[in-house]
Backbone as ProteinMPNN parsed JSONL, in Angstrom:
{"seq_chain_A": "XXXXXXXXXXXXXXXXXXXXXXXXXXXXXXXXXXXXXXXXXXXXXXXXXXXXXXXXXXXXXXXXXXXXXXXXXXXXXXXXXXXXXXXX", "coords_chain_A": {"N_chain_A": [[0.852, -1.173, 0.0], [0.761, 2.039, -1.014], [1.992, 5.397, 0.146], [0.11, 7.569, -0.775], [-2.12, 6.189, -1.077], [-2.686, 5.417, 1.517], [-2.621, 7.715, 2.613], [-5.506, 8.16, 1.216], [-6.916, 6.262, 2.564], [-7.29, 6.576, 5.187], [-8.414, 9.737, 5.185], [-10.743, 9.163, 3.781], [-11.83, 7.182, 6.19], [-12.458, 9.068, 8.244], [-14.104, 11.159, 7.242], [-16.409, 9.364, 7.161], [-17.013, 9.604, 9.73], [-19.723, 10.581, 12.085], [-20.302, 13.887, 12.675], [-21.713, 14.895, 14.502], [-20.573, 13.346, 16.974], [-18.759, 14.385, 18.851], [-16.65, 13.254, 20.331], [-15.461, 11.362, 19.234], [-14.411, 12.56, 17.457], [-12.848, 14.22, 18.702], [-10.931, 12.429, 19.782], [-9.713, 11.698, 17.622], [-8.588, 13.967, 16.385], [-6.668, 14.822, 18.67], [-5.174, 12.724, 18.413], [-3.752, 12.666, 15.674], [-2.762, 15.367, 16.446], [-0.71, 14.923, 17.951], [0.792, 13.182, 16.469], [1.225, 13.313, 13.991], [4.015, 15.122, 12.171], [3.581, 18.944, 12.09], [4.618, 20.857, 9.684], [6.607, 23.617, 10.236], [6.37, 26.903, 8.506], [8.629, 28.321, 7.07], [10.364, 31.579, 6.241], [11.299, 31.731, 3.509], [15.009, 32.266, 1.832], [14.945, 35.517, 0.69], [16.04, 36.279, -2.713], [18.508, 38.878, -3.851], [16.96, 39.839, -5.943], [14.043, 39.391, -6.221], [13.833, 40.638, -3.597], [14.448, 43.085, -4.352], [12.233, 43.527, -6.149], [9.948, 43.187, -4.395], [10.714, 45.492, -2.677], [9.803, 47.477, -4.509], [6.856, 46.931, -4.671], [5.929, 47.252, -2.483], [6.175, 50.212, -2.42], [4.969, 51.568, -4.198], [2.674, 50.286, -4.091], [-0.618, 50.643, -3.853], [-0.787, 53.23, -4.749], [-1.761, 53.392, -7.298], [-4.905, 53.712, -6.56], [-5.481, 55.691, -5.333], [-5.038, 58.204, -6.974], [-7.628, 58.252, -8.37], [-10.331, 59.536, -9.238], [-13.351, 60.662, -7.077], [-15.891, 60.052, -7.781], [-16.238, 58.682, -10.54], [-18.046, 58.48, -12.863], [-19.285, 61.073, -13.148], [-17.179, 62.602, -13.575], [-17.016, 61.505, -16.245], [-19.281, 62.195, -17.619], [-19.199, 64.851, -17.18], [-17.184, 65.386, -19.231], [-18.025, 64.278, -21.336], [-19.758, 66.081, -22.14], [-18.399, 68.414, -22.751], [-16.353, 67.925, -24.537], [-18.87, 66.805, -26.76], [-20.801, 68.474, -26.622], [-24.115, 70.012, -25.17], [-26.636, 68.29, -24.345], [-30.297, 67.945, -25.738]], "CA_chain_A": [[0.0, 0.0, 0.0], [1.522, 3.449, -1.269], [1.588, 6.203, 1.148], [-0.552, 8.248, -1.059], [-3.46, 5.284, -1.289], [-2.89, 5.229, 2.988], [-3.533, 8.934, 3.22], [-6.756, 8.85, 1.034], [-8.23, 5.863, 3.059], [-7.697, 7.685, 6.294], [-9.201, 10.294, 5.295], [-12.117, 8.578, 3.744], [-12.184, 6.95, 7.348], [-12.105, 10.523, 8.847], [-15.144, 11.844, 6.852], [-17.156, 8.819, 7.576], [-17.08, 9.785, 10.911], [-20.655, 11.399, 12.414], [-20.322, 15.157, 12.67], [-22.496, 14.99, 15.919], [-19.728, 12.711, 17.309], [-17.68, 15.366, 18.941], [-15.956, 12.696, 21.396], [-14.474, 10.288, 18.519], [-13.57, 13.587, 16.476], [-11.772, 15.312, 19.129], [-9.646, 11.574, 20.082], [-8.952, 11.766, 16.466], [-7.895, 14.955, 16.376], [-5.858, 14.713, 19.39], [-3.974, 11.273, 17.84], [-3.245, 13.401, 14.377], [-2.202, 16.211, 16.446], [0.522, 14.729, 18.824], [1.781, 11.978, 15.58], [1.421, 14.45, 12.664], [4.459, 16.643, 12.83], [3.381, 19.756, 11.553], [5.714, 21.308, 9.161], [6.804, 24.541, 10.399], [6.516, 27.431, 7.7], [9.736, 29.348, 7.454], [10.757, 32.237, 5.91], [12.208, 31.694, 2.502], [15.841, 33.42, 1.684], [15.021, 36.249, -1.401], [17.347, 36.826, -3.624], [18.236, 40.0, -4.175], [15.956, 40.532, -7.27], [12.971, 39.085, -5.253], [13.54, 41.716, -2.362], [14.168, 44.559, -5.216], [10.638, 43.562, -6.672], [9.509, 43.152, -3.048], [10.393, 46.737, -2.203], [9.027, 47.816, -5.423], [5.471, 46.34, -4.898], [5.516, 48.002, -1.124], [6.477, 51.568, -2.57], [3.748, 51.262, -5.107], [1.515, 49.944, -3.178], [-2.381, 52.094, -3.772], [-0.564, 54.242, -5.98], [-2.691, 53.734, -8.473], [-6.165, 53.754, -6.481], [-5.223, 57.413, -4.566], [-5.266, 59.087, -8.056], [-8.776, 58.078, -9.309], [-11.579, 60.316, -8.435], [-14.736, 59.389, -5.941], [-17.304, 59.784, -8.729], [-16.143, 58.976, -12.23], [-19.506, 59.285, -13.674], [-20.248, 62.391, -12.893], [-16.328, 63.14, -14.441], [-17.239, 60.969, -18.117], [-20.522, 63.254, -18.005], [-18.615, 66.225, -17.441], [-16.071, 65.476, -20.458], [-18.678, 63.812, -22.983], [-20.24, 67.658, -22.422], [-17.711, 69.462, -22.93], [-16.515, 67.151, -26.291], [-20.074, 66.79, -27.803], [-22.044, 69.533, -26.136], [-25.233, 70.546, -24.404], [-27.405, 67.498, -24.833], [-31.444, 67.777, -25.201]], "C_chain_A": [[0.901, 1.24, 0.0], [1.032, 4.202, -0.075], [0.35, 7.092, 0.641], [-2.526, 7.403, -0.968], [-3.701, 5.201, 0.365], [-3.783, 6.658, 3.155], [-5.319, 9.015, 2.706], [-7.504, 8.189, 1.715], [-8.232, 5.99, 4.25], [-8.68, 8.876, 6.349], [-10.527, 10.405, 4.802], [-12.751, 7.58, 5.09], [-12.753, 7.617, 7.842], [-13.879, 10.73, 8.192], [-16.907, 10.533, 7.372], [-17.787, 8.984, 9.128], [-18.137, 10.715, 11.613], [-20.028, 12.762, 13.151], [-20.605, 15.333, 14.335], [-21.359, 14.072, 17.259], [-18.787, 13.322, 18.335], [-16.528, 14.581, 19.825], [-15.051, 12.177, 20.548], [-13.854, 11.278, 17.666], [-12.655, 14.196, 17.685], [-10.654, 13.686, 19.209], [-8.764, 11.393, 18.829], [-7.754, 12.763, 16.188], [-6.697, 14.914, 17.472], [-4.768, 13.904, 18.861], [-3.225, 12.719, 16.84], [-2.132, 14.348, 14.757], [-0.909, 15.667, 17.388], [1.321, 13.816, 17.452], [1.907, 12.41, 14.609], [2.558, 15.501, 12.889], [4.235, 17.643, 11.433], [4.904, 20.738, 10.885], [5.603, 22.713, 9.048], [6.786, 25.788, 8.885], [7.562, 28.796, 7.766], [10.126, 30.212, 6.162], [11.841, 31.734, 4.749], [13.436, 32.861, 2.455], [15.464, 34.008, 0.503], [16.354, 36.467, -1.59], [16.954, 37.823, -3.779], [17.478, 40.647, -5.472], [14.883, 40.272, -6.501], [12.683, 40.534, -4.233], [13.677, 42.884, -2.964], [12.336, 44.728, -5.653], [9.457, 43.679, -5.181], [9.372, 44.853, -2.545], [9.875, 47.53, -3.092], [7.113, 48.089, -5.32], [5.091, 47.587, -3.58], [5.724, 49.35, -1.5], [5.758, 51.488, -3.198], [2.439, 51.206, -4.821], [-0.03, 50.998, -2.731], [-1.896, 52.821, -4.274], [-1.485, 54.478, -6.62], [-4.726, 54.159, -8.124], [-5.765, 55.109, -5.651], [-5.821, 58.268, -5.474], [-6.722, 58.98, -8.725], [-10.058, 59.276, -8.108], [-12.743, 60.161, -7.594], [-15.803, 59.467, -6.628], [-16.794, 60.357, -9.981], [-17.199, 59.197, -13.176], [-19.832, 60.734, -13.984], [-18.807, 63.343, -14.223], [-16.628, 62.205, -15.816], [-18.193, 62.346, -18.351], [-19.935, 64.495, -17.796], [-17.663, 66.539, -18.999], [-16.757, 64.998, -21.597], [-19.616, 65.063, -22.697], [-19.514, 68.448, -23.131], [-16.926, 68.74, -24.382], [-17.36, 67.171, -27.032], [-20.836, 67.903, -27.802], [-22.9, 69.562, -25.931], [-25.446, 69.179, -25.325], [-29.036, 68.0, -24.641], [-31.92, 67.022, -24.963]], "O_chain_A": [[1.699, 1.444, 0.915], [0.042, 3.908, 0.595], [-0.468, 7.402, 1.508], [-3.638, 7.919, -0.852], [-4.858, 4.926, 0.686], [-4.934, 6.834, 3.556], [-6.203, 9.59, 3.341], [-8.631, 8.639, 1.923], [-9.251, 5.521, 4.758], [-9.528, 9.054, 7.224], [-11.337, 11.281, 5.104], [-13.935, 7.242, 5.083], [-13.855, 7.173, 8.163], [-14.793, 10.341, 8.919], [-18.029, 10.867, 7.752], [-18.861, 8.529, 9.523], [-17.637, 11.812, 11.863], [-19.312, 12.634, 14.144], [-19.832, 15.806, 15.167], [-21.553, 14.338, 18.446], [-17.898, 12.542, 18.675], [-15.494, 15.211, 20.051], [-13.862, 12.35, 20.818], [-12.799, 10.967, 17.112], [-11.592, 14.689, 17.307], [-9.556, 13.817, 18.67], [-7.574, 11.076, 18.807], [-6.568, 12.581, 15.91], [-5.593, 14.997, 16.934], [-3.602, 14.297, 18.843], [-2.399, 13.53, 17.257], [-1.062, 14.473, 14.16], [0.018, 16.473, 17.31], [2.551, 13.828, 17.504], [2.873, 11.951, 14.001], [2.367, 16.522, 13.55], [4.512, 17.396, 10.259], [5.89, 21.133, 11.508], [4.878, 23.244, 8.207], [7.432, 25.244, 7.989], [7.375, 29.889, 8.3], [10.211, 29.626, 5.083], [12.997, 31.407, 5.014], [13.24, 34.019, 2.825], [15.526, 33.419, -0.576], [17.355, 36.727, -0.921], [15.774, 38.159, -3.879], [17.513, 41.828, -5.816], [14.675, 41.292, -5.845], [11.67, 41.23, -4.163], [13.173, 43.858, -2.405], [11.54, 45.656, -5.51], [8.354, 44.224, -5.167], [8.334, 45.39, -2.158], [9.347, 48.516, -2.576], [6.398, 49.009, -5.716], [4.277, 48.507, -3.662], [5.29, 49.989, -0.542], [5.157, 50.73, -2.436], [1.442, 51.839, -5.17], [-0.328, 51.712, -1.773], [-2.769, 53.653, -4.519], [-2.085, 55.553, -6.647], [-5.55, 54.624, -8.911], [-6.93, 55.105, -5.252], [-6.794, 58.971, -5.204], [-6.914, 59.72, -9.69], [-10.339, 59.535, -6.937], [-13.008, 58.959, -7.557], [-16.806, 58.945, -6.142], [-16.761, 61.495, -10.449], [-17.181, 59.991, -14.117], [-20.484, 61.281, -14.874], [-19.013, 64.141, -15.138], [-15.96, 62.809, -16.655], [-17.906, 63.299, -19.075], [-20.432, 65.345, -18.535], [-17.541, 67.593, -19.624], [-16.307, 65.182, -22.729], [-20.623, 64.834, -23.367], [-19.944, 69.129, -24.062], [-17.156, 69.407, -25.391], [-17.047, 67.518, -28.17], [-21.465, 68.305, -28.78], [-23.317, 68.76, -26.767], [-24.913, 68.882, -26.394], [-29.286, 68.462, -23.528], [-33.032, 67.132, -24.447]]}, "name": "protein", "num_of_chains": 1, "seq": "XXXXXXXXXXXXXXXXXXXXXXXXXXXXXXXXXXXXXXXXXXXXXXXXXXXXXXXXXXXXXXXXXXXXXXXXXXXXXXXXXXXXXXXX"}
């Protein structure tokens, strides 16, 4: 039995398992959590192009939504006036 064919029929064990259950889900959970070691998530090293584009993104950053106005409508309808003119 592959490890990958173990994990899926654990966790087709796992789901079989009544919802309402909360006693046999937490001993589960408990097992998983003391024999599962959780694989820490650490801080990749950037390379210095990474941390150039990195400080890039953060200096940038809402740039572009600062400059827009709080009611473009009202600015189209001001500029398709003043291009076409007075509408009746």
């Amino acid at each position: 039995m592959t490890a990958l064919s173990m994990k899926r029929s654990s966790l087709n064990l796992i789901n079989q398992i009544d919802d309402n259950d909360t006693s046999l889900i937490e001993k589960v959970y408990m097992f998983l959590k003391t024999n599962v070691p959780i694989k820490k998530k650490e801080e990749e090293e950037l390379t210095s192009e990474q941390k150039r584009r990195l400080a890039l993104v953060d200096e940038l950053c809402g740039a572009f939504s600062a400059c827009q106005t709080v009611d473009w409508k009202k600015d189209k309808e001001e500029y398709m006036l003043e291009k076409y003119g007075q509408q009746d």
